[in-house]
C-alpha positions as CSV (number, residue, x, y, z in Angstrom):
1,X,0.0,0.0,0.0
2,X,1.2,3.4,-1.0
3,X,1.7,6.3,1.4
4,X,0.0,9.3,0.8
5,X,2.1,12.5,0.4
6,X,2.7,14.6,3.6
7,X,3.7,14.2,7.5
8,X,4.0,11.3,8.9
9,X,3.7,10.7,12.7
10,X,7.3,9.6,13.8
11,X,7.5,5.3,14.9
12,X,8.5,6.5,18.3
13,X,5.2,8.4,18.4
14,X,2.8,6.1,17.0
15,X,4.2,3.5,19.5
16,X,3.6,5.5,22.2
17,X,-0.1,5.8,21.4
18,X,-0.6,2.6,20.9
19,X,0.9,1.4,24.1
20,X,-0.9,4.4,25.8
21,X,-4.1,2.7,24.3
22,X,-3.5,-0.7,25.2
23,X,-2.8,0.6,29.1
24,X,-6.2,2.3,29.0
25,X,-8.0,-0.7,27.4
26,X,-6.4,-3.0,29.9
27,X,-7.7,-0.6,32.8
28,X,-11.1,-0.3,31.3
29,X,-11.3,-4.1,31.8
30,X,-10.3,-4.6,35.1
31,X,-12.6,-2.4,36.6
32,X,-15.5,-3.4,34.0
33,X,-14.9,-7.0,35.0
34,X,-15.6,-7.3,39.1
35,X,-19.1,-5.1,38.3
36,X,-19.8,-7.2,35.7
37,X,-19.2,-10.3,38.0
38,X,-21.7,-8.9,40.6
39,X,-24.4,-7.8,37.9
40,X,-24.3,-11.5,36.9
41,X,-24.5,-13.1,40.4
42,X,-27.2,-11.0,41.7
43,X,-29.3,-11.5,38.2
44,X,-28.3,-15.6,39.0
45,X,-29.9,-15.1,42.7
46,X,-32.8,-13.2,41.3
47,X,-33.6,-15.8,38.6
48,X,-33.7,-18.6,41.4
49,X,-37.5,-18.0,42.3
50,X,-39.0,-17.5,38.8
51,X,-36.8,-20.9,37.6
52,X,-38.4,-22.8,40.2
53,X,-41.9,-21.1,39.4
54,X,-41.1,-22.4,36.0
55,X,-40.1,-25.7,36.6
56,X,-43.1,-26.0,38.4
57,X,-45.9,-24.8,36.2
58,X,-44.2,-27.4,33.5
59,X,-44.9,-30.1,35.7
60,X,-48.0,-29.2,36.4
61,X,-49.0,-29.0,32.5
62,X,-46.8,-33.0,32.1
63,X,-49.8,-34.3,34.6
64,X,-52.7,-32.5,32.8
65,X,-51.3,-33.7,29.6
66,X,-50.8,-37.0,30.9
67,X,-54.5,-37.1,32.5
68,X,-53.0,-37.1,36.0
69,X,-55.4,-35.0,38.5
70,X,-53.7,-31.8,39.5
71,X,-52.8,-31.6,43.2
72,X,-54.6,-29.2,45.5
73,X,-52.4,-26.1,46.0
74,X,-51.1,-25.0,49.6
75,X,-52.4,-21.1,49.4
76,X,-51.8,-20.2,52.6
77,X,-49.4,-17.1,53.3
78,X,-46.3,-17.4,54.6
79,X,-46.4,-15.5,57.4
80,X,-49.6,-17.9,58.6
81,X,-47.4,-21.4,57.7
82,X,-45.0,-19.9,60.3
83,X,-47.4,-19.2,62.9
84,X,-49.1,-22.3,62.5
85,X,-45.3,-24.2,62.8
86,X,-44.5,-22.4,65.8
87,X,-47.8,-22.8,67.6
88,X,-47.1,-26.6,66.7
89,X,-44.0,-27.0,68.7
C-alpha cells in the first residue's frame, strides 16, 4: 500500500499511542470485569425464584397432559405457615 504525500507521525510516536491505548483498554477491563461479576450473580440469585416457578408450572402442565389430576395447591401465606409451625411446637 502506497503512502500518501505529507507528514508522517514519527515510529516513536505512534508507539507510544498505541501502548498508551493498550494501558487504558487493559484498565477499562479490570474495573469493568468485578461489576460485571456482581451484575451477573445478583441476576443468577434473582432468577432462582422464577426458575423454580417455572419448573413448576411445566410439571404441572406434564400431569394434565398425561391425565393425571392436578394436586390441591397449599395457598396459605407465609407469614400464617409460620405461625401455624411455631404454635405446633
Amino acid at each position: 500500500m502506497k503512502q500518501l504525500p505529507g507528514r508522517s507521525r514519527p515510529p516513536w510516536l505512534q508507539q507510544l499511542i498505541s501502548f498508551a491505548a493498550l494501558i487504558i483498554v487493559t484498565v477499562w477491563l479490570v474495573t469493568l470485569l468485578p461489576v460485571l461479576l456482581v451484575v451477573g450473580l445478583i441476576a443468577a440469585v434473582l432468577l432462582i425464584p422464577v426458575l423454580k416457578q417455572l419448573r413448576q408450572e411445566i410439571d404441572q402442565f406434564e400431569q394434565t397432559q398425561r391425565g393425571e389430576p392436578v394436586p390441591p395447591k397449599d395457598v396459605t401465606p407465609w407469614q400464617r405457615r409460620v405461625w401455624n409451625r411455631w404454635r405446633r411446637r
